[in-house]
Backbone as a ProteinNet text record, in pm:
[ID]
protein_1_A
[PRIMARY]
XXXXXXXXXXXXXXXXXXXXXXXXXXXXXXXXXXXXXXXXXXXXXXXXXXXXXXXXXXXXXXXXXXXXXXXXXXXXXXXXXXXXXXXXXXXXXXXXXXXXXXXXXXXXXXXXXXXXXXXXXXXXXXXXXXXXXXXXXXXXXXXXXXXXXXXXXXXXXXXXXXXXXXXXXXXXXXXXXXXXXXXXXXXXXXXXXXXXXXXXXXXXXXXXX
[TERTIARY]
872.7	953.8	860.2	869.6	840.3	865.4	804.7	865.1	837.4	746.1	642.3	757.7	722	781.2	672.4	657.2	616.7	611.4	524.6	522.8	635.6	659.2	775.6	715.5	686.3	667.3	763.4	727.5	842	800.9	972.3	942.9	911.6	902	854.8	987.3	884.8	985	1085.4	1063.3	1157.9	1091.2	1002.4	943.9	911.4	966.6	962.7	972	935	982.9	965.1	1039.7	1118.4	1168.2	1068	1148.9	1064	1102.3	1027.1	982.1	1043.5	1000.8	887.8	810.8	689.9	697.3	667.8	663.5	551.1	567.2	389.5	446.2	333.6	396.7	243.7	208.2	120.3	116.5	54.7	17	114.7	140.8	207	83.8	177.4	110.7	232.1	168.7	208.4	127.5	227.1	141.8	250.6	120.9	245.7	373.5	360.7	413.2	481.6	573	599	478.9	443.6	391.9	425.3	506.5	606.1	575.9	586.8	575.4	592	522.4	508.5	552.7	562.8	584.3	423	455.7	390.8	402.9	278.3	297.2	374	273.1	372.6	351.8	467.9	499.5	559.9	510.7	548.3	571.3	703.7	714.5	797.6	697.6	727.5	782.3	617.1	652.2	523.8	591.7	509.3	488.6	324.9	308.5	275.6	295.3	300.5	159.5	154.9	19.6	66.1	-45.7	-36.5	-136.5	-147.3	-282.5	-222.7	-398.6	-418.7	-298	-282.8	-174.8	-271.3	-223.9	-303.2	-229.7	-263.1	-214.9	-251.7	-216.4	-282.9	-183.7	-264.4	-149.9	-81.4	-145.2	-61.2	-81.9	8.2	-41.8	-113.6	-3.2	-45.1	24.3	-107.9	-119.1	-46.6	-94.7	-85	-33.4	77.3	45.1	147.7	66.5	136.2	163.5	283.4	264.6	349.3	301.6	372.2	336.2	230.7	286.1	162.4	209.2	172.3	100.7	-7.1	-64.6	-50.6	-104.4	-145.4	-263.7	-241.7	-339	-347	-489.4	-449.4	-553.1	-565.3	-682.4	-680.2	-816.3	-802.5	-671.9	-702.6	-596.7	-709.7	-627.8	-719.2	-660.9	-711.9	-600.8	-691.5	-603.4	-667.8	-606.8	-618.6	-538	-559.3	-507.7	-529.5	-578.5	-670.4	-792.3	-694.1	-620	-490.9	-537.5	-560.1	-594.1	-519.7	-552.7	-484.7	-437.3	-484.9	-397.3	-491.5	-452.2	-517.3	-497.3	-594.3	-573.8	-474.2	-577.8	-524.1	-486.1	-374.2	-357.8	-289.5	-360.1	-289.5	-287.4	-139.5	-130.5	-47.2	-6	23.7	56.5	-41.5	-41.8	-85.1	9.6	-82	-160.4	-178.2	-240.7	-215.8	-324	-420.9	-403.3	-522.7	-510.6	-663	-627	-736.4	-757.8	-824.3	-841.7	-983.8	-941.4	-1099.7	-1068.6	-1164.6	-1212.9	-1138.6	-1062.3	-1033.4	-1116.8	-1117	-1117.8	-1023.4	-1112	-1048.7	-1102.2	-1037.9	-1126.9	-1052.5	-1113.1	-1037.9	-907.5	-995.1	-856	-934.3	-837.5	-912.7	-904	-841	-855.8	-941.8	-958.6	-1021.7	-978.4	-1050.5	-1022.5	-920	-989	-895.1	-948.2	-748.9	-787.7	-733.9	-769.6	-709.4	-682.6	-537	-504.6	-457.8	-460.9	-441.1	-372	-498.8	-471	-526.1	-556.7	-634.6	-684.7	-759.8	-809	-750.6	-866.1	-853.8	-944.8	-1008.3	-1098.3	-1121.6	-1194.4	-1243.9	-1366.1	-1361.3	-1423.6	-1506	-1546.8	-1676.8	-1545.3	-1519.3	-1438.6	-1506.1	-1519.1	-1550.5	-1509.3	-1555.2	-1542.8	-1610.5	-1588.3	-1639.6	-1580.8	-1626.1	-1619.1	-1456.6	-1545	-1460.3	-1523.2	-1579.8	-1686.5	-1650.9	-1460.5	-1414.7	-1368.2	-1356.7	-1338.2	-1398.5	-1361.6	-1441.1	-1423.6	-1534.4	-1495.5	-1394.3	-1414.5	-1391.4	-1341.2	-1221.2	-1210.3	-1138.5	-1146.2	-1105.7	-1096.3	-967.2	-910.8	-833.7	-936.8	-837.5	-799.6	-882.4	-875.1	-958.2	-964.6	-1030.9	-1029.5	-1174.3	-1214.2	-1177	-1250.9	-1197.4	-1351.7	-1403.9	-1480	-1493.3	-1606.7	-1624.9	-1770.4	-1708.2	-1854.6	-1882.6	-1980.4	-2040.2	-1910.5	-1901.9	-1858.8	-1932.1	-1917	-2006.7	-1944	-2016.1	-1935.3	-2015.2	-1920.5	-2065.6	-2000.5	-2076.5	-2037.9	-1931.9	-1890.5	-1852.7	-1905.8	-1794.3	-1847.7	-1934.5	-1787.7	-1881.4	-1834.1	-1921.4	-1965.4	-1819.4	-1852.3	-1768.7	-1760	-1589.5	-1611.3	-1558.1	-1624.3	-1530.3	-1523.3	-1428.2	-1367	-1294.7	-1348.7	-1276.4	-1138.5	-1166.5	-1016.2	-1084.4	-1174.3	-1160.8	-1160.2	-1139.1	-1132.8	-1253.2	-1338.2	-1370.3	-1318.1	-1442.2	-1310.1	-1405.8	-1483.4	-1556.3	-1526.3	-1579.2	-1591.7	-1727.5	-1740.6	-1841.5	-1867.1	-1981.1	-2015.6	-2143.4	-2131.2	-2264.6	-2255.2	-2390.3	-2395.2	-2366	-2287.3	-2254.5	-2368.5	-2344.3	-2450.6	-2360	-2415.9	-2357.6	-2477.1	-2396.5	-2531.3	-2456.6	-2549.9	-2523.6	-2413.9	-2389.8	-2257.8	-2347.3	-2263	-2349.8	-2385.9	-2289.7	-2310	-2322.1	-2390.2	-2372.2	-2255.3	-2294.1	-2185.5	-2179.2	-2042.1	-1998.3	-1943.8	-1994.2	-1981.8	-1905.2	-1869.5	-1738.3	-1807.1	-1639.3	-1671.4	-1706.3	-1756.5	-1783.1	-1860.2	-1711.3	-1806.1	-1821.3	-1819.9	-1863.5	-1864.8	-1912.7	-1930.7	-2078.5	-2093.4	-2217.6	-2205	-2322.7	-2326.5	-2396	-2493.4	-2586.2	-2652.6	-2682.5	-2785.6	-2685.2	-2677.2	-2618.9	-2754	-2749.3	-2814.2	-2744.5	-2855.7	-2856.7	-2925.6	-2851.2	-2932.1	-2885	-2988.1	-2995.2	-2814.5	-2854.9	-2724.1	-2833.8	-2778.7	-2777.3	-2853	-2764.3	-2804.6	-2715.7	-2813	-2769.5	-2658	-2664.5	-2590	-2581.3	-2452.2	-2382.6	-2350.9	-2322.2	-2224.8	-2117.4
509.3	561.8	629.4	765.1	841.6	871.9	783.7	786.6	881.1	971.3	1090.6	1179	1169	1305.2	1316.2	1443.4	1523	1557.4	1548.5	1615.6	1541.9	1434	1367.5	1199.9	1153.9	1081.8	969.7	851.1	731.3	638.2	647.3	470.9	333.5	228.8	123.9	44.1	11	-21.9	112.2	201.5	385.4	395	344.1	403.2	239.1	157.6	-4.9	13.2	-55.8	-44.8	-184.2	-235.4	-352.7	-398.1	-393.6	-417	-470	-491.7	-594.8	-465	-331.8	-248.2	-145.3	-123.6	-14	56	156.7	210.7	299.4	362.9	478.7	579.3	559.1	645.9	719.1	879.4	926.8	1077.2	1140.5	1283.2	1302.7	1246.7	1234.2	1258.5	1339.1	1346.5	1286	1234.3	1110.3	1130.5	1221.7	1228.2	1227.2	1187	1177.4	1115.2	969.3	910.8	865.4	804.3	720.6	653	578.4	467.5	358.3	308.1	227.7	103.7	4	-134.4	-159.7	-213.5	-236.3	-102.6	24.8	102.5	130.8	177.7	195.2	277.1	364	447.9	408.9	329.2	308.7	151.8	110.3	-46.2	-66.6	-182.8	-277.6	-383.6	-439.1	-578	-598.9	-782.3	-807.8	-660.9	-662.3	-517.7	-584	-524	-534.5	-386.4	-420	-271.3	-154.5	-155.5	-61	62.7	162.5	200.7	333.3	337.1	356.7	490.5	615.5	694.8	861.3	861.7	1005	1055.7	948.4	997.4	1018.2	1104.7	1130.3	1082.9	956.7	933.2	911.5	1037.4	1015.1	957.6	925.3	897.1	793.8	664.2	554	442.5	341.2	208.9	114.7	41.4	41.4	101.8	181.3	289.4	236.5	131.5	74.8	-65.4	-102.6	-209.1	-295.9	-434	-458.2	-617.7	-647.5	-803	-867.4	-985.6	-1061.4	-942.8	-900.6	-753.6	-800.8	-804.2	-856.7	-691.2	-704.2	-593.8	-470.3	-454.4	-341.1	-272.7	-144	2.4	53.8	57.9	119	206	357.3	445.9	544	586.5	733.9	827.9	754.4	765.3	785.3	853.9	908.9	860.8	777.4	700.4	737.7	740.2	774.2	720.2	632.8	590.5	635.3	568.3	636.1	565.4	488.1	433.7	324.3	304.8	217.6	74.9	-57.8	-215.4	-228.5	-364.8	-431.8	-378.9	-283.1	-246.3	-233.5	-225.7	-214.7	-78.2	-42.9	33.6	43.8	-80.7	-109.5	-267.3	-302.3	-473.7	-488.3	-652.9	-727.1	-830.6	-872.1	-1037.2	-1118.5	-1245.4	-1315.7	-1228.6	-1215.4	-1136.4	-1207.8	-1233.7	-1327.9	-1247.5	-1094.4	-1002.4	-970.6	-961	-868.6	-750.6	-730.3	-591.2	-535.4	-401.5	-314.2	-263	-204.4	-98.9	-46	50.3	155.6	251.6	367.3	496.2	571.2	442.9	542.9	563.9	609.5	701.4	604.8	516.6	475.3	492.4	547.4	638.4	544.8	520.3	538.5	420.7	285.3	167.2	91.7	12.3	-69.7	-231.6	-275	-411.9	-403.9	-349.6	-327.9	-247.9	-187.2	-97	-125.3	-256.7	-276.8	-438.7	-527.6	-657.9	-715.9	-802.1	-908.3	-1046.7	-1107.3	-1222.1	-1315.3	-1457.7	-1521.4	-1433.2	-1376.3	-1318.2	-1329.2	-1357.4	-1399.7	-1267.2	-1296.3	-1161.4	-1025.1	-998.8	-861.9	-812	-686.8	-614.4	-482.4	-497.1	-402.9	-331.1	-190.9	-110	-10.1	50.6	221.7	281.3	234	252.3	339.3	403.4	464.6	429.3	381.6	320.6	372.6	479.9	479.8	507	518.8	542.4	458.6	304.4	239.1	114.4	173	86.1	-12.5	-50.7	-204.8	-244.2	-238.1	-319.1	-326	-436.8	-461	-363.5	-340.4	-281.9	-307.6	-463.9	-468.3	-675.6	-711.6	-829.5	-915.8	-1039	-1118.6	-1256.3	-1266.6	-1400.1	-1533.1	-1614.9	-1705.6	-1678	-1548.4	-1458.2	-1568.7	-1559	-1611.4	-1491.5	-1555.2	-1511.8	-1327.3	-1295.6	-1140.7	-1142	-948.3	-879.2	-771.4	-745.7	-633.8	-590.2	-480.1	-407.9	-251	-253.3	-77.1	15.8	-73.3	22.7	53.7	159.3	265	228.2	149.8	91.9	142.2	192.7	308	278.9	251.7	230.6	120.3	2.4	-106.7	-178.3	-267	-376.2	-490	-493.1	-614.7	-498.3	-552.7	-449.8	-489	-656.1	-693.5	-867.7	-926.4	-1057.9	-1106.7	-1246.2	-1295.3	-1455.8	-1479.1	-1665.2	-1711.8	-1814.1	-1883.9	-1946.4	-1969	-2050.1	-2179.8	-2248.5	-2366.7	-2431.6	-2326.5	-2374.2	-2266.8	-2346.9	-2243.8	-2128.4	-1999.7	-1905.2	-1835.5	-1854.9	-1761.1	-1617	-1557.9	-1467.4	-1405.5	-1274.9	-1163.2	-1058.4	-1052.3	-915.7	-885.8	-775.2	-717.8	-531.4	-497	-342.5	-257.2	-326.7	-279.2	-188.1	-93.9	-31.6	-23	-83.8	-81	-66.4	25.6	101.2	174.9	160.7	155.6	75.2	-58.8	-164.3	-276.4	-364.1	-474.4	-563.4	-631.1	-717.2	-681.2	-651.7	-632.2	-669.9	-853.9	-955	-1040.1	-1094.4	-1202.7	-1298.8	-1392.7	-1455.8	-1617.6	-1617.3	-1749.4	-1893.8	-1949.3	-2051.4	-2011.9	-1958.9	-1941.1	-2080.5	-2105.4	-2244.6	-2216.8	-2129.7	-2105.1	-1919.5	-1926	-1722.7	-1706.1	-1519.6	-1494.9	-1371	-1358.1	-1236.2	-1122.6	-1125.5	-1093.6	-1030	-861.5	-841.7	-730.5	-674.8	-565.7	-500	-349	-287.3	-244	-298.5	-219.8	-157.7	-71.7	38.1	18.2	28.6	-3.4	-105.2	-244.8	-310.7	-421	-478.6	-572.3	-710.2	-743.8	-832.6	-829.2	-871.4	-817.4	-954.3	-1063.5	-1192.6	-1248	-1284.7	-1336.4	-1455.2	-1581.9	-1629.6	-1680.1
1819.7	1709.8	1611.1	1529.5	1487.7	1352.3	1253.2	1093.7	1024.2	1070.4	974.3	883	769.7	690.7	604.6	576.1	494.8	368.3	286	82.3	13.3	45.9	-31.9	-62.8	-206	-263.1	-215.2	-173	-172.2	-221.7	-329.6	-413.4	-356.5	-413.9	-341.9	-276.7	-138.5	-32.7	12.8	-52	13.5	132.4	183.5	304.4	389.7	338.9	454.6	500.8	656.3	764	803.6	818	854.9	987.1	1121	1219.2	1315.9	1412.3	1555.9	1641.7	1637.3	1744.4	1669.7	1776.6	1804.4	1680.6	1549.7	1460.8	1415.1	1409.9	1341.1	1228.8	1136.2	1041.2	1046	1048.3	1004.2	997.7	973.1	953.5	820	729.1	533.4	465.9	376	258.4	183.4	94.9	-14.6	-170.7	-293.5	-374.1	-507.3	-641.2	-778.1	-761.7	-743	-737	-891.6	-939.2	-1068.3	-1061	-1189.4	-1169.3	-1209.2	-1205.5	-1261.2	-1158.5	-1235.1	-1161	-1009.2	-908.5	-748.7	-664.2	-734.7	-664	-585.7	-441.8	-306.3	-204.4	-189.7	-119.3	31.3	110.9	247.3	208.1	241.7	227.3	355.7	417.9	588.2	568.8	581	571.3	732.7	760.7	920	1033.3	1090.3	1144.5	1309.3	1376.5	1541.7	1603.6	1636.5	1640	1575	1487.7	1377	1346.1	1348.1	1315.5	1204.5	1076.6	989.3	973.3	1028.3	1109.8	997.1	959.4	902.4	838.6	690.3	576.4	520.3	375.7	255.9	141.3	72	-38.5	-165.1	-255.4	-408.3	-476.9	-609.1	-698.4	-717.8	-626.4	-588	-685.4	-701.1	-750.6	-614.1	-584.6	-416.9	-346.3	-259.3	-184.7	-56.9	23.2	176.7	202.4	191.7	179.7	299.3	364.8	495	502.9	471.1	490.1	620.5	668	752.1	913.8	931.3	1065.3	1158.1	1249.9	1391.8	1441	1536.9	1578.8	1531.1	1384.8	1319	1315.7	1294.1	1292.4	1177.2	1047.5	997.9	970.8	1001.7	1042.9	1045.9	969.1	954.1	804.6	712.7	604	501.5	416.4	280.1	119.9	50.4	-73.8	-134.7	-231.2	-396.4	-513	-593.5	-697.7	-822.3	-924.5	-1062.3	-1179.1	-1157.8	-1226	-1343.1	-1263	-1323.4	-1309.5	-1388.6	-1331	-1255.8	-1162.6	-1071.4	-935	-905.9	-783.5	-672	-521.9	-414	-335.4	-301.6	-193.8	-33.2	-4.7	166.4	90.7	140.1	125.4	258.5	324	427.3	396.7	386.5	348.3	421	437.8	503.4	686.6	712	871.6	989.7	1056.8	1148.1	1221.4	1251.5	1331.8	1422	1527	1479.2	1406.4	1313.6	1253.1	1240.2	1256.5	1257.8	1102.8	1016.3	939.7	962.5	1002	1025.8	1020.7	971.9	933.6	820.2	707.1	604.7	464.1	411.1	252.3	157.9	87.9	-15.8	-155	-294.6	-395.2	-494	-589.9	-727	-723.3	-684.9	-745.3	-853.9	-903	-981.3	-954.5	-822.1	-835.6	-671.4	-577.8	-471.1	-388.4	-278.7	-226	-97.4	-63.6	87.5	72.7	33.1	3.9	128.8	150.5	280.9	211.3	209.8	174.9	301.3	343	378.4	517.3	583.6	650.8	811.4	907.9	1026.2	1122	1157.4	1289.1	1219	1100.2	1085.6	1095.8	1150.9	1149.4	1065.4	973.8	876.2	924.5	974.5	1040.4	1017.3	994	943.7	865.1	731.9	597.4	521.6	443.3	285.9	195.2	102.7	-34.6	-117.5	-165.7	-286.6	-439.7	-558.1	-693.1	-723.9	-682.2	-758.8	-872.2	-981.1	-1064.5	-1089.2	-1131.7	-1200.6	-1096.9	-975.8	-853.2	-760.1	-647.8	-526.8	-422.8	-337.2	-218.1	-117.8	-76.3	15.3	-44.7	-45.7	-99.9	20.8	62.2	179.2	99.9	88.7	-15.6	72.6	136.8	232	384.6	406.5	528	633.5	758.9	876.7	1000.5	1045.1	1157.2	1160	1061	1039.5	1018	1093.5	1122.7	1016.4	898.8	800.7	876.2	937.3	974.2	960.9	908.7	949.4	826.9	721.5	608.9	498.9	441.6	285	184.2	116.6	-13.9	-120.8	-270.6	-316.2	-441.1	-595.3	-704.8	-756.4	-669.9	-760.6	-767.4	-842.3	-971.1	-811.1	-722.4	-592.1	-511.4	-367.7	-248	-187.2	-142	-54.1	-126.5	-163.2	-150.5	-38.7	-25.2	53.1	-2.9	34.7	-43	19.9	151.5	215.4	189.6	32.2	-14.8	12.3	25.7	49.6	206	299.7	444.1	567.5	657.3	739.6	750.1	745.1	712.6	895	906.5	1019.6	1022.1	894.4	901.9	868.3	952.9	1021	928.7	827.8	764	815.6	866.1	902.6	935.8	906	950.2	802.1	684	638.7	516.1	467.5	330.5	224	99.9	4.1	-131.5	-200	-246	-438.9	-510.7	-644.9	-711.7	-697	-736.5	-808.4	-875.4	-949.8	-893.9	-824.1	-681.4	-531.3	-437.9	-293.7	-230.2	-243.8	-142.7	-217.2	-278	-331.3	-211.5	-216.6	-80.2	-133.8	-282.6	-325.4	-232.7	-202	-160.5	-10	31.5	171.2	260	309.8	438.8	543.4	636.7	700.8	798.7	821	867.3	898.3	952.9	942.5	829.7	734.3	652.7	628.4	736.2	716.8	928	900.3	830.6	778.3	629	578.8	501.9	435.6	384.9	213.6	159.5	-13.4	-80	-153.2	-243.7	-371	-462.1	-631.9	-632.4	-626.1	-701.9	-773.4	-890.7	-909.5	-847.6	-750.4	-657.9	-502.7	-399.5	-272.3	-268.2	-255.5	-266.5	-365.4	-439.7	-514.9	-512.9	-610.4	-584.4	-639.3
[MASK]
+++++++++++++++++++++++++++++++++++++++++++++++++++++++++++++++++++++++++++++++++++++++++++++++++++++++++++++++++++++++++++++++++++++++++++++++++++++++++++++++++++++++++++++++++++++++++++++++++++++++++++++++++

């Protein structure tokens, strides 16, 4: 199934997709949005399948956002927000997975670029992050057994956190460069994972805690 439309802004939840079958939304442009409270560029709630490929979205509060979705794609997309607090770029939350995000362009949020909540087997892939100074790159809140590798994280406040929540989280950072931010890797309560080996340029400090 074939959701793509074209140069047309959608309010939040205007563009859900809500369903058990196969779904792709991509080749959108998505721009000047309201900004008015939880409005979202593409919003997925409980979705199978789904892949989310080469949109362009400015202007967003949250730009991407995917909860509860079983075997997701989200790749090759270009976001841009509006230096607005609190908001995310890419968000995956309560997902049982798998999910992919690799090879997008995330610019200009202010609460992180691409967050993962209580989320399992996600893979965070060769991303772009940059010029986001009051937020994180790359944030993993309660997430497990999820893979951050081989992404450019460039001018925030943290590179990448991650915070078990309190439970084994086995999760994988490595490959990654992160370069002019205050922190590298905020690594929280982290009990268990590997983090290391990543690359830094002028931060602060390469590990946090």
């Amino acid at each position: 199934m074939d959701l793509a439309t074209q140069g047309a802004w959608l309010l939040a939840h205007g563009m859900a997709l809500s369903t058990d079958q196969p779904a792709e939304r991509s080749n959108s442009a998505v721009r000047n949005g309201p900004l008015c409270a939880g409005t979202t560029g593409i919003s997925a709630d409980t979705t199978t399948n789904l892949r989310i490929l080469n949109n362009s979205i400015h202007d967003c509060l949250y730009c991407i956002s995917v909860t509860k979705g079983v075997s997701t794609t989200i790749s090759m997309n270009t976001v841009m927000g509006n230096f607005l607090p609190g908001f995310d770029g890419i968000v995956v939350q309560n997902s049982p997975g798998p999910t992919t995000i690799s090879g997008n362009t995330v610019i200009q949020m202010q609460d992180a670029g691409i967050k993962v909540v209580s989320s399992p087997s996600v893979s965070i892939l060769s991303n772009t992050i940059p010029a986001n100074p009051f937020s994180a790159g790359i944030w993993l809140m309660g997430a497990t057994n999820n893979l951050v590798k081989s992404n450019r994280i460039s001018n925030a406040a943290q590179g990448v956190i991650i915070d078990d929540n309190g439970v084994p989280g086995n999760t994988t950072a490595t490959g990654n460069v992160i370069s002019d931010s205050n922190c590298g890797m905020k690594v929280g309560n982290l009990l268990s994972g590997t983090i290391s080996p990543n690359t830094f340029y002028v931060t602060s400090g390469s590990y946090c805690p």
